[in-house]
C-alpha positions in Angstrom: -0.4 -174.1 31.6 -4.0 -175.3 30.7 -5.7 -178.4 32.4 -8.7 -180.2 31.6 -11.7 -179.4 34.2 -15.0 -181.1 33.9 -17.8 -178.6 34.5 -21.4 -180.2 34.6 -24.0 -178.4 31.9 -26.6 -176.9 33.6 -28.9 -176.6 30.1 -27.7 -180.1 28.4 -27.3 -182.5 32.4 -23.8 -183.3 30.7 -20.6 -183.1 32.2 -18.4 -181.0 29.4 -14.3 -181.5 29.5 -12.9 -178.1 29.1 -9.5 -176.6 29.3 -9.0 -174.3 31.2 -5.9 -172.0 32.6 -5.1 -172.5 35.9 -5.7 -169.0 36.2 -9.6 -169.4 35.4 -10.8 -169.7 39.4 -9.1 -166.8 40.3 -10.0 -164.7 37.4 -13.8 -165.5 37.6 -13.7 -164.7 41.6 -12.3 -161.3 40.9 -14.7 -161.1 37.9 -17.6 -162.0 39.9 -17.0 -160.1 43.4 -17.8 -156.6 42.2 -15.3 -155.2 44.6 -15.7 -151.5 42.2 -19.4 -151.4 44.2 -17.5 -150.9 47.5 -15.0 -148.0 45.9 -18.3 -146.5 44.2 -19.8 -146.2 48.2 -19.1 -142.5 48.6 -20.7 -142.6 52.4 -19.0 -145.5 53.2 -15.6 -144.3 52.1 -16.5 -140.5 53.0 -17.1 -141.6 56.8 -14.0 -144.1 57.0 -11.6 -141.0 56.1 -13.2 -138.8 58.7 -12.7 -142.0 61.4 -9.6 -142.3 60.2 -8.2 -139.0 60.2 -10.5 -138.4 64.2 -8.2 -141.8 65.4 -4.9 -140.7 64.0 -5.3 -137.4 65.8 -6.3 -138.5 69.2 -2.8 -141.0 68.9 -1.1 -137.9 67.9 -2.3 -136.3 70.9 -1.2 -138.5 73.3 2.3 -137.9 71.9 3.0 -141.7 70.3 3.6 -142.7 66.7 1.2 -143.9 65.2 0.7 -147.3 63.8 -1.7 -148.6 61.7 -2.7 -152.3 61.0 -5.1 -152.8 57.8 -6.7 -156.1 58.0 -8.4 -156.9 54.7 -6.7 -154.3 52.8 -8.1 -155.1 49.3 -7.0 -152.0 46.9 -5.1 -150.0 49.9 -7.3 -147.7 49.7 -7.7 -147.3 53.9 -4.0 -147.0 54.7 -3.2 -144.6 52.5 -6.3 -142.3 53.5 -4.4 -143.2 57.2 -0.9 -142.1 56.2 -1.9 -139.5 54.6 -4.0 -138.4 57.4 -0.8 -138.3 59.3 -0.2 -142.4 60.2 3.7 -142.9 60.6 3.8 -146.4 59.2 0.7 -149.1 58.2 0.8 -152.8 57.8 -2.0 -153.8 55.2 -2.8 -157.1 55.8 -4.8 -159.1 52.4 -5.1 -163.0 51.9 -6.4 -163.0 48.1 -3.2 -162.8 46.1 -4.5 -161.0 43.1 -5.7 -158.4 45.3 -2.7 -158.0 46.7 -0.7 -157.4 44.3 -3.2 -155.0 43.2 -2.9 -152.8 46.7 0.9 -153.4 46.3 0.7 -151.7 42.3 -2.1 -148.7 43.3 0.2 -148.2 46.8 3.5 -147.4 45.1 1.5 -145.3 42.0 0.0 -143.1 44.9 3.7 -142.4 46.2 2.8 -144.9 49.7 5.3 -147.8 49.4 7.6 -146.3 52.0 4.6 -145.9 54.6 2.9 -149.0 53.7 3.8 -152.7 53.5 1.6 -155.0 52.1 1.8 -158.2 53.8 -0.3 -161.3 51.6 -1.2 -163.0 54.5 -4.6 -163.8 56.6 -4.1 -161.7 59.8 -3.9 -164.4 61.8 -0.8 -166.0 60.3 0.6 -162.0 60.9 3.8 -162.5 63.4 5.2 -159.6 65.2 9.1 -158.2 66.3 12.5 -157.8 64.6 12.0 -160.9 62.0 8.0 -160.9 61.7 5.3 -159.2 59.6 5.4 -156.6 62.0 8.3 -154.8 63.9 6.0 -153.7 66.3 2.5 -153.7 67.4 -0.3 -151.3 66.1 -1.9 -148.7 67.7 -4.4 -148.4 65.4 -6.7 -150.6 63.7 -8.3 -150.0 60.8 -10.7 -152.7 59.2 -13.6 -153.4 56.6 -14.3 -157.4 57.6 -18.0 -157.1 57.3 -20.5 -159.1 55.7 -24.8 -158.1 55.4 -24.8 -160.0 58.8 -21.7 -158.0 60.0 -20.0 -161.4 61.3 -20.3 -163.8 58.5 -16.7 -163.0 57.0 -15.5 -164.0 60.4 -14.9 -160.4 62.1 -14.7 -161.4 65.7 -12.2 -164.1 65.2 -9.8 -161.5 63.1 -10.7 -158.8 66.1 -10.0 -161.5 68.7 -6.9 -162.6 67.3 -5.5 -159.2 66.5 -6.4 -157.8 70.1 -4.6 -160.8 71.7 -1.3 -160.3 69.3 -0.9 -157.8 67.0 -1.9 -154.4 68.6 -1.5 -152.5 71.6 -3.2 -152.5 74.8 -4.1 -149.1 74.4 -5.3 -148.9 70.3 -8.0 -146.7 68.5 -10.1 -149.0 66.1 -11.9 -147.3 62.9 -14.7 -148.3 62.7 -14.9 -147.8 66.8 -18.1 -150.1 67.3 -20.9 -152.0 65.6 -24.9 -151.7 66.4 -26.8 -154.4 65.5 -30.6 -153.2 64.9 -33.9 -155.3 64.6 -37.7 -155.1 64.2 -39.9 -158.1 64.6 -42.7 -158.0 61.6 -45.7 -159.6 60.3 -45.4 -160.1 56.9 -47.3 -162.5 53.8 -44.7 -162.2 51.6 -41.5 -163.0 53.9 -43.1 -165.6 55.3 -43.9 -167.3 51.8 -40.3 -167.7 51.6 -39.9 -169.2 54.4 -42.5 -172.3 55.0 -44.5 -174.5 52.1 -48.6 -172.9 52.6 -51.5 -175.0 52.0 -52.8 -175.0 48.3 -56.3 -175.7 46.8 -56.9 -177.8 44.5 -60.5 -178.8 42.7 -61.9 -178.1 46.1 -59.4 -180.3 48.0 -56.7 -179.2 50.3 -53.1 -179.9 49.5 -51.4 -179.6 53.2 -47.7 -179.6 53.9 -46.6 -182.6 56.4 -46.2 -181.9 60.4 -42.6 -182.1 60.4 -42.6 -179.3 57.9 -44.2 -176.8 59.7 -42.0 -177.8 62.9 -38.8 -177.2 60.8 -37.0 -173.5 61.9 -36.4 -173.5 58.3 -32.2 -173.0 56.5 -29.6 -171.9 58.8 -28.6 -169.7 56.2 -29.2 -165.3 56.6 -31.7 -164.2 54.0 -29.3 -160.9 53.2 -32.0 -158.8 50.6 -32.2 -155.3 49.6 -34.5 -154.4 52.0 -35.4 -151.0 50.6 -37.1 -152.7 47.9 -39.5 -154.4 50.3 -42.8 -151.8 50.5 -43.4 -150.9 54.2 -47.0 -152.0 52.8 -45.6 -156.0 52.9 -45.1 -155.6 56.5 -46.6 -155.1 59.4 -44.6 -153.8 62.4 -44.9 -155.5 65.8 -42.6 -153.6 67.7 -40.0 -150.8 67.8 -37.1 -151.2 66.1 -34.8 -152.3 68.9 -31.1 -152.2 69.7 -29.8 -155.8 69.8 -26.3 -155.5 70.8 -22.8 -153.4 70.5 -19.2 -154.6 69.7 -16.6 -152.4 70.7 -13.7 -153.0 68.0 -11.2 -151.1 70.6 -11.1 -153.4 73.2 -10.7 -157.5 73.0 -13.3 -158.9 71.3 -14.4 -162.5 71.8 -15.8 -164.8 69.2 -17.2 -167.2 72.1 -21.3 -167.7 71.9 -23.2 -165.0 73.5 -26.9 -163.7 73.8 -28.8 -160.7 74.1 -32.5 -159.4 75.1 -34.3 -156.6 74.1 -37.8 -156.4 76.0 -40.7 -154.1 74.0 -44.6 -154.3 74.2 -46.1 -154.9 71.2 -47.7 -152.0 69.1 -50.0 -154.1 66.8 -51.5 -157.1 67.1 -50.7 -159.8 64.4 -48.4 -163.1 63.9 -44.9 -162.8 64.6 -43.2 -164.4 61.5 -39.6 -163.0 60.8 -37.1 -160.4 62.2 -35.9 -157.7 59.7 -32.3 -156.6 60.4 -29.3 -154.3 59.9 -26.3 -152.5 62.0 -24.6 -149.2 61.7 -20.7 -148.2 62.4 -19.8 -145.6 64.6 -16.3 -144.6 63.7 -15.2 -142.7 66.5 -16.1 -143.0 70.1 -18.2 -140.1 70.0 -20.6 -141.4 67.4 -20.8 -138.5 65.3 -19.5 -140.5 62.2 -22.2 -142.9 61.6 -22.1 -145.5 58.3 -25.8 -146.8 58.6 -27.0 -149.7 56.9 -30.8 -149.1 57.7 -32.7 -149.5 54.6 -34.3 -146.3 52.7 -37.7 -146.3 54.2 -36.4 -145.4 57.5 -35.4 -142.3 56.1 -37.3 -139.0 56.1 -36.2 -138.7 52.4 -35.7 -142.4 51.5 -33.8 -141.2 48.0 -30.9 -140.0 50.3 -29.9 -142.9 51.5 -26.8 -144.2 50.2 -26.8 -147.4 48.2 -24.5 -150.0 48.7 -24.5 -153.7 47.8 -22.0 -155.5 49.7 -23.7 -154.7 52.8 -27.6 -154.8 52.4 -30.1 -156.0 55.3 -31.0 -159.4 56.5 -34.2 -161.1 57.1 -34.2 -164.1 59.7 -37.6 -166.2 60.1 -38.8 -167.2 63.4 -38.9 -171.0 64.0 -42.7 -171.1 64.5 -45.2 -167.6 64.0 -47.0 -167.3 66.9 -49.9 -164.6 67.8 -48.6 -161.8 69.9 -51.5 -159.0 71.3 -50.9 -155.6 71.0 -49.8 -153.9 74.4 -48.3 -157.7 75.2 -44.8 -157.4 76.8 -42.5 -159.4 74.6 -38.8 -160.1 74.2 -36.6 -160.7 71.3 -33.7 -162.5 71.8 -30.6 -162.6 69.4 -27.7 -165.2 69.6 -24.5 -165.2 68.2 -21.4 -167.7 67.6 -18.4 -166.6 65.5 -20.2 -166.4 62.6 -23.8 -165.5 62.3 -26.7 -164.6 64.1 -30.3 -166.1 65.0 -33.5 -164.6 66.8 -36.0 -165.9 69.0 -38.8 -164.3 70.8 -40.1 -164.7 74.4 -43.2 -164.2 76.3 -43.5 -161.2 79.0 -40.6 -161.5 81.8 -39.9 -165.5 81.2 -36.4 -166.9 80.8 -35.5 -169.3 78.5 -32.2 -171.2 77.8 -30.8 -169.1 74.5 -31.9 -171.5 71.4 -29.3 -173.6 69.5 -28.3 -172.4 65.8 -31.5 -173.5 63.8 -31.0 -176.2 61.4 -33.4 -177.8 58.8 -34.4 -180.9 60.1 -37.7 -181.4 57.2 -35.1 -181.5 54.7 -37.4 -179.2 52.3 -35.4 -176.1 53.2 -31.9 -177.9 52.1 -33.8 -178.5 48.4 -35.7 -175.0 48.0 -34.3 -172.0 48.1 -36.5 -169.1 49.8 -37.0 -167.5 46.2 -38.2 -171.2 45.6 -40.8 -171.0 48.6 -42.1 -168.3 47.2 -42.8 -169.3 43.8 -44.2 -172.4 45.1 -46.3 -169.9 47.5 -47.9 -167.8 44.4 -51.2 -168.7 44.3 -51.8 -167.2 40.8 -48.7 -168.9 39.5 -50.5 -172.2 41.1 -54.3 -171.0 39.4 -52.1 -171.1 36.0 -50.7 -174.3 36.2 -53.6 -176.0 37.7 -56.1 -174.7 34.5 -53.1 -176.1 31.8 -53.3 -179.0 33.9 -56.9 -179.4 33.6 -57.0 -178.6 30.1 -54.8 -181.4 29.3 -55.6 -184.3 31.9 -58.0 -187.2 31.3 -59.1 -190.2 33.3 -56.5 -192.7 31.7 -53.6 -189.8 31.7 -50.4 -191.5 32.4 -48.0 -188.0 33.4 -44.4 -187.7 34.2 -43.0 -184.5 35.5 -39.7 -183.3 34.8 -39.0 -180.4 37.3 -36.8 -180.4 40.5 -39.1 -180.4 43.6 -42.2 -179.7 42.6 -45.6 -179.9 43.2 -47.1 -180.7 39.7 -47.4 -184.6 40.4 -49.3 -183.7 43.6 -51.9 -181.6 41.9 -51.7 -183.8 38.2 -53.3 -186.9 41.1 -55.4 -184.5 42.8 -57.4 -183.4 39.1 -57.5 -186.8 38.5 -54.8 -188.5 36.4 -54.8 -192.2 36.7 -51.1 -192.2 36.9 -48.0 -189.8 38.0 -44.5 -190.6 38.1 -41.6 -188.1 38.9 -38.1 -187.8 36.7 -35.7 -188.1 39.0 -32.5 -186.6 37.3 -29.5 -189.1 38.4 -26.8 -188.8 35.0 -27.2 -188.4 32.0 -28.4 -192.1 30.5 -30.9 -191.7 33.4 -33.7 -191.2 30.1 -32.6 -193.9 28.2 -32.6 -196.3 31.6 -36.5 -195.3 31.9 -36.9 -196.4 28.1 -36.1 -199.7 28.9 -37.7 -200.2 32.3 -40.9 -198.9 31.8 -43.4 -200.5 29.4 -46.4 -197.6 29.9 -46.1 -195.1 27.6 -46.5 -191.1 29.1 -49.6 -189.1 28.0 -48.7 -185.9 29.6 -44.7 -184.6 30.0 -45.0 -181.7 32.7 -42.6 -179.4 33.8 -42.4 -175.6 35.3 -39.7 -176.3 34.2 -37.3 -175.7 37.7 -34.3 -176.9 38.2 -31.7 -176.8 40.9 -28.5 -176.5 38.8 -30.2 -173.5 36.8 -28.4 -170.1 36.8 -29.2 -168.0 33.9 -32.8 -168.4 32.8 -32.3 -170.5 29.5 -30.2 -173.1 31.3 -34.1 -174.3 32.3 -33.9 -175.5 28.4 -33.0 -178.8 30.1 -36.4 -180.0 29.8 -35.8 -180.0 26.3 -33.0 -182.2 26.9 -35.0 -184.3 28.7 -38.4 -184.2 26.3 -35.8 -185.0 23.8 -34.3 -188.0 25.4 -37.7 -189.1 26.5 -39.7 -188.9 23.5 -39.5 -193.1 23.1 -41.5 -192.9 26.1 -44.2 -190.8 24.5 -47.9 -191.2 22.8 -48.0 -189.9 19.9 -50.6 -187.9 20.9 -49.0 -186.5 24.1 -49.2 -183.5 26.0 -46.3 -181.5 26.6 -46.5 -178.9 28.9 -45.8 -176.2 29.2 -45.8 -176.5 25.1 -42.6 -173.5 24.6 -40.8 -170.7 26.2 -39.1 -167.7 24.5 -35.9 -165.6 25.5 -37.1 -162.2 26.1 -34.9 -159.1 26.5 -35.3 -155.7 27.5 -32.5 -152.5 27.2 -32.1 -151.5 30.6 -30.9 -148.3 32.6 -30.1 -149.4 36.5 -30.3 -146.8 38.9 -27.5 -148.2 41.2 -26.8 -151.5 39.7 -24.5 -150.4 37.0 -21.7 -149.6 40.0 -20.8 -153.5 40.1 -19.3 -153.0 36.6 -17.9 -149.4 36.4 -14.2 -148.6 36.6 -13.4 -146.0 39.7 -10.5 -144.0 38.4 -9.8 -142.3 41.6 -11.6 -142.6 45.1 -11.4 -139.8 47.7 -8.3 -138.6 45.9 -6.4 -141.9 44.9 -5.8 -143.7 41.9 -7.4 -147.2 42.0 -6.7 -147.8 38.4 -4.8 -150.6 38.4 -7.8 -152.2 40.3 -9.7 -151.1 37.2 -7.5 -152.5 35.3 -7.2 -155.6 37.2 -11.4 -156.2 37.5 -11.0 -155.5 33.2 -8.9 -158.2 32.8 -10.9 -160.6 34.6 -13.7 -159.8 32.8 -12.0 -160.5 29.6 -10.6 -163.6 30.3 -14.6 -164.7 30.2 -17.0 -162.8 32.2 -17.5 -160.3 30.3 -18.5 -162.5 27.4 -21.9 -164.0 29.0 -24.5 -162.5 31.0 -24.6 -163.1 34.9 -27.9 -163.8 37.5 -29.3 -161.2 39.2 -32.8 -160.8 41.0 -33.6 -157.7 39.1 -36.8 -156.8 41.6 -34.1 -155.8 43.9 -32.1 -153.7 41.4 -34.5 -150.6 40.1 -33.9 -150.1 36.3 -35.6 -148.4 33.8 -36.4 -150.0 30.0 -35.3 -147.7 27.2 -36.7 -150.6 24.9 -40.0 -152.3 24.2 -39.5 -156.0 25.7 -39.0 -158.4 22.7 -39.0 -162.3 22.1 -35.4 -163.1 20.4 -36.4 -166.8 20.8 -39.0 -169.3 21.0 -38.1 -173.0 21.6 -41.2 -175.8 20.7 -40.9 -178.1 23.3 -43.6 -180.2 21.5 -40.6 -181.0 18.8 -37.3 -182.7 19.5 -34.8 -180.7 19.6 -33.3 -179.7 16.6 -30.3 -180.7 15.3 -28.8 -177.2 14.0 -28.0 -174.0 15.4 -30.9 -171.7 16.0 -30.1 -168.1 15.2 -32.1 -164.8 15.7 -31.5 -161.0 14.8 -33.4 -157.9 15.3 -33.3 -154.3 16.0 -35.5 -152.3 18.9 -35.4 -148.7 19.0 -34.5 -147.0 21.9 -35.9 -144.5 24.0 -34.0 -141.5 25.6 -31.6 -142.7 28.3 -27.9 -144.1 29.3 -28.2 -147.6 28.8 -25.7 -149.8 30.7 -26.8 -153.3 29.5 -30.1 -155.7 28.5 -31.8 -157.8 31.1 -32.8 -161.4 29.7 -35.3 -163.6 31.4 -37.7 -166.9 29.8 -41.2 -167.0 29.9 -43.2 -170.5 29.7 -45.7 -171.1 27.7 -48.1 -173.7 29.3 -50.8 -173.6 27.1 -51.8 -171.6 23.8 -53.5 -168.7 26.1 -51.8 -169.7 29.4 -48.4 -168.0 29.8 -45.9 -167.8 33.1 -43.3 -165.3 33.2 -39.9 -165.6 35.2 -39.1 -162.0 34.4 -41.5 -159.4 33.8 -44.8 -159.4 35.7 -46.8 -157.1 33.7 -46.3 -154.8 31.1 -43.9 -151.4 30.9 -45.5 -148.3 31.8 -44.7 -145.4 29.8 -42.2 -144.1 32.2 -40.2 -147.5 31.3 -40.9 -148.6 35.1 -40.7 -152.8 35.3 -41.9 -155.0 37.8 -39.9 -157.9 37.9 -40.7 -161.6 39.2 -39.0 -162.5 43.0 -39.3 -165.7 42.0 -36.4 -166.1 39.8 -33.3 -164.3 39.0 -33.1 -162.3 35.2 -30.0 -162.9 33.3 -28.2 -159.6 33.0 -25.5 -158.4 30.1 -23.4 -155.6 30.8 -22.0 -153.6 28.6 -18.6 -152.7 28.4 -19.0 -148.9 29.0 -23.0 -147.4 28.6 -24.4 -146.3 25.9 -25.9 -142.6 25.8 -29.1 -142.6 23.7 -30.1 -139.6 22.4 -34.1 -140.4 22.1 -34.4 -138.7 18.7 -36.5 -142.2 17.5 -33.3 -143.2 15.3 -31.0 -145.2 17.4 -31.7 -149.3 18.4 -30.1 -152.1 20.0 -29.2 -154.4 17.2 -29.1 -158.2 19.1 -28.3 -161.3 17.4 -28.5 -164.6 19.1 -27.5 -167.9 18.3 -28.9 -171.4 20.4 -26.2 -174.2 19.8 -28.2 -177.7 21.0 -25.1 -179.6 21.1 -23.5 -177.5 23.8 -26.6 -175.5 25.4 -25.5 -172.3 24.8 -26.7 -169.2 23.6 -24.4 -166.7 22.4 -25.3 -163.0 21.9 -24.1 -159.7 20.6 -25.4 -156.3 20.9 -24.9 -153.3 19.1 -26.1 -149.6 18.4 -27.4 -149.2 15.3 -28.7 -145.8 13.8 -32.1 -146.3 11.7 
């Protein structure tokens, strides 16, 4: 059965009536959760089958059967490393459906389905005895409920309520405990993302209100891949510190709770954000460690393990204050049932633990922290403030078409006589404007940023929008920026390619029909368009040169046919898995802004990618081994339909 769903455009502002099956939702989540990352985590699984196999041994040894409960099973893969580790009987407890069934299929084609019950419940609808879930409580608990803040999927909840009902007093839990870890840091760049700087402008000061800088900023964790932060961006304040410990093998409560951790400070500086991570021992002893620490705290950063479910988490101070080295300090982290916040206290005083931080400025509800940032880049400013200039006279009448931004501030600060701000309501929002304003625009501006934006060309809604507005317009206006072209790029990922490759078997068992299952989803649309990533945090390599597929004259109207594009780019030697995509604005005829690359590639095929904005990314459906004997290229056509915002692209290997 199909239904009609109305899904708003990001690129057009209209609200398209589709059809969809009423299978879509649950075929884009699986499509779009890259569960295959988790079974491509060798340490991960490696150190789960060693805790596994340690806890089913010390049951064993005090002469009971054991009995496992799974919570959050996903493909099975835990309880069958636990009955075939020696487990009498397992209970694997998963609330996605889909999944499920999945666990339920790769279960009985490993030869489990007599030790293992799959019970398609959340674990705290589980009910235990002769009728129930259960027939009796577990002795062993085996569970993978973590999130980059460790409790944001709601662990202690699940812990609490399986404790108080579904295992034994006496149980083993794999993993045994949780460490939570954290450093407090100095740091320019994290602290762009966090609070609106001051900007200059034509000598004059452009200074974010009071209540701005008062604001302890988005509740939200900042979860990054914090080995891709240069210990050079940082400054260290402290030690890293131990924050706190869980013990999964005892009850676990999901109440509030607070903890200290007193240090002196090792450099002098302002304290601006807390970097963060945890570890899992998986037996009492802790001599199975899964660490989360990110690579530069290794003495070979390239051996640590890469993983992108569970990365590291940055959390920004309410205020930065100075702290003196040799100053005793204390950092305090509280907890609810689902996340974590810091604070940090002077020498041997006691405050009340802080309430959750909320943004009370309203900025940090609009902007994302990727948003601070951009609007942080002081040359990104310098580039917009000289197009500005080289457009703006005394009489200019400017409206700016961009979702929070500061290009009406500095349009009035170089001197434009006036500066009005599109505020996007619906669609006929333009065509309201025509009619109620009689002063004609001199200067359209835009970044162009938008809110609803995903995939880089979705900002192509300015076009919409100069398109709509162009009633509105001198014949002799400014639009700026003046164009933006698609570029692309042939890309080999160093770790990123995991979120999209079939597994086969993990640590001896065949997960194929979660292959299968992910490669379904992906057909049923995914695997069709390209999908956001912030591409600074995912290493690649270019095996092309970086080409324009597209420009778009935003001094025209849009046009009213289909806009196509076809090349080929020879490749360089490499195993490509897929081409990154990303726009870049141009403002002025020699004044250019990219959202994607920030320079040019090296020959090593090294890029440096803009945090600002994510890249669009298309995978492939399996890579593509080039050879690098000069004769092979990407073949890429692309076609830009106005009437529904859409680009559609295909790639091929061609041999020249």
């Amino acid at each position: 059965m199909k239904t009609f769903c109305g899904r708003a455009n990001p690129t057009t502002g209209a609200l398209d009536w589709v059809e969809e099956s009423e299978e879509y939702d649950y075929h884009q989540e699986i499509a779009r959760s890259c569960y295959a990352d988790m079974l491509h985590d060798r340490d991960r699984n490696k150190k789960y089958y060693e805790g596994i196999r340690a806890a089913v041994a010390r049951v064993k040894a005090r002469g009971e059967r054991v009995i496992v409960l799974d919570i959050g099973t996903g493909t099975g893969l835990l309880s069958m490393m636990a009955i075939t580790a020696g487990a009498d009987f397992c209970y694997a407890v998963e609330v996605f459906k889909p999944m499920a069934e999945a666990a339920q299929c790769i279960v009985e084609k490993n030869g489990f389905s007599d030790k293992i019950k799959i019970i398609n419940k959340h674990s705290t609808d589980v009910t235990v005895g002769p009728d129930g879930d259960m027939q009796v409580k577990a002795n062993v608990l085996i569970t993978e409920l973590f999130d980059t803040e460790l409790i944001g999927e709601g662990a202690l909840p699940s812990y609490e309520h399986a404790h108080q009902n579904l295992m034994q007093e006496r149980c083993e839990a794999v993993p045994h405990r949780a460490t939570v870890y954290a450093q407090l840091v100095e740091s320019e760049l994290l602290w762009s993302w966090a609070q609106l700087q001051p900007v200059e402008v034509e000598g004059a000061r452009l200074v974010p209100p009071p209540a701005m800088g008062r604001c302890a900023g988005a509740h939200a964790v900042c979860d990054i891949q914090l080995s891709q932060v240069s210990p050079a961006s940082f400054t260290p304040l402290g030690p890293v510190c131990t924050m706190f410990t869980v013990d999964f093998s005892k009850p676990v409560s999901s109440a509030f709770q607070a903890h200290s951790s007193q240090f002196v400070a090792q450099s002098s500086g302002r304290a601006q954000a807390v970097l963060s991570w945890w570890d899992l021992d998986m037996d009492p002893t802790g001599s199975i460690v899964c660490t989360m620490a990110p690579s530069w705290t290794y003495q070979e950063p390239k051996m640590a393990p890469w993983r992108d479910h569970w990365m590291q988490s940055v959390y920004f101070l309410p205020v930065e204050s100075q702290v003196t080295e040799g100053e005793e300090l204390s950092l305090m982290v509280c907890h609810d049932d689902y996340s974590l916040w810091y604070s940090l206290q002077r020498g041997s005083q006691t405050e009340a633990p802080p309430s959750r931080p909320c943004c009370t400025c309203q900025a940090h509800l609009v902007w994302t922290r990727p948003r601070f940032g951009e609007l942080n880049d002081r040359r990104r400013t310098e580039s917009y403030v000289s197009a500005l200039r080289s457009v703006l006279r005394e009489d200019s009448v400017c409206l700016s078409v961009s979702d929070g931004s500061l290009l009406p501030a500095f349009a009035h600060m170089l001197g434009a006589k006036k500066v009005r701000r599109f505020h996007r309501t619906d669609t006929v929002a333009p065509k309201l404007m025509m009619l109620a304003s009689p002063v004609q625009i001199s200067v359209l501006m835009g970044e162009p940023y938008f809110s609803t934006s995903l995939l880089p060309w979705h900002s192509l809604f300015f076009w919409y929008c100069r398109t709509a507005l162009a009633g509105l317009l001198r014949p002799d206006a400014s639009i700026l920026p003046r164009s933006a072209s698609l570029h692309m790029v042939a890309v080999e990922f160093q770790d990123l390619w995991r979120i999209r490759a079939p597994c086969g078997t993990c640590e001896g068992f065949d997960v194929t029909p979660m292959d299968e299952m992910v490669q379904r989803s992906l057909d049923f649309r995914e695997s069709r368009e390209a999908e956001p990533h912030p591409l600074w945090e995912y290493p690649c390599r270019a095996l092309t040169q970086s080409t324009a597929t597209m420009t778009f004259d935003f001094t025209q109207c849009l046009p009213q046919h289909n806009m196509f594009s076809m090349l080929n780019v020879l490749f360089r030697e490499g195993r490509c898995h897929g081409v990154a995509l990303w726009m870049e604005y141009h403002l002025t005829d020699d004044i250019t802004v990219s959202a994607g690359l920030n320079g040019p590639i090296n020959e090593q095929g090294d890029c440096e990618w803009s945090r600002h904005r994510k890249q669009g990314v298309y995978f492939f459906g399996s890579p593509w081994e080039i050879s690098g004997d000069g004769r092979a290229a990407v073949s890429y056509s692309f076609t830009f339909e106005p009437s529904l915002g859409d680009i559609r692209m295909d790639f091929s290997v061609t041999s020249q």
